[in-house]
N, C-alpha and C positions, 0 to 999 in steps of 0.2 A: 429480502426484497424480491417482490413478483414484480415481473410484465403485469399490463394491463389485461391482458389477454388468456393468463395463467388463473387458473381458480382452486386447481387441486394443491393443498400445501403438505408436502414430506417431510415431519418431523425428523429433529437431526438434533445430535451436540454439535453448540457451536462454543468457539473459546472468540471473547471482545478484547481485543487487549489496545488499551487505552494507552500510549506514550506521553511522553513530555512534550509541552511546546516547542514550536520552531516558532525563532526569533528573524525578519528578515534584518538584513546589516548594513541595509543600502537600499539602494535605486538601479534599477538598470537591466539588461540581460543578463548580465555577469551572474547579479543577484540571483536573479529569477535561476538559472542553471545549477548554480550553488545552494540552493533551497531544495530542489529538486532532487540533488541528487543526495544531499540531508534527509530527505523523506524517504529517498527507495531504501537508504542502506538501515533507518529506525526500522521501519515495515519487514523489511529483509531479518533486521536480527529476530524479530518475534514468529515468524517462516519455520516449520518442521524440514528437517533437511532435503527431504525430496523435492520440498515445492521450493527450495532457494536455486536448485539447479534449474527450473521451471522459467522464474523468472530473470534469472541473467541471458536464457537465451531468446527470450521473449524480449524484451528488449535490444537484440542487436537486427 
């Protein structure tokens, strides 16, 4: 994905890695939190190790 503004494109390996659905369980904040943090820890397992340290401290 480019900016609008970007025109030059640098080819690269990328890896997609596609997960399982998240189901929500509910209604509410609670929910919404609980989903959320379902989705960092999917995303986080599929992470090469360097970048898992990346984002736990990117998050606080």
């Amino acid at each position: 994905v480019l900016p609008r503004t970007r025109k030059l494109v640098n080819r690269h390996r990328m890896i997609l890695t596609i997960h399982n659905p998240i189901s929500p369980k509910g209604k509410g904040v609670d929910n919404i939190k609980a989903i959320m943090e379902e989705a960092y820890v999917a995303v986080e397992s599929a992470l090469p190790a360097k970048y898992k340290e990346q984002a736990k401290n990117s998050n606080n």
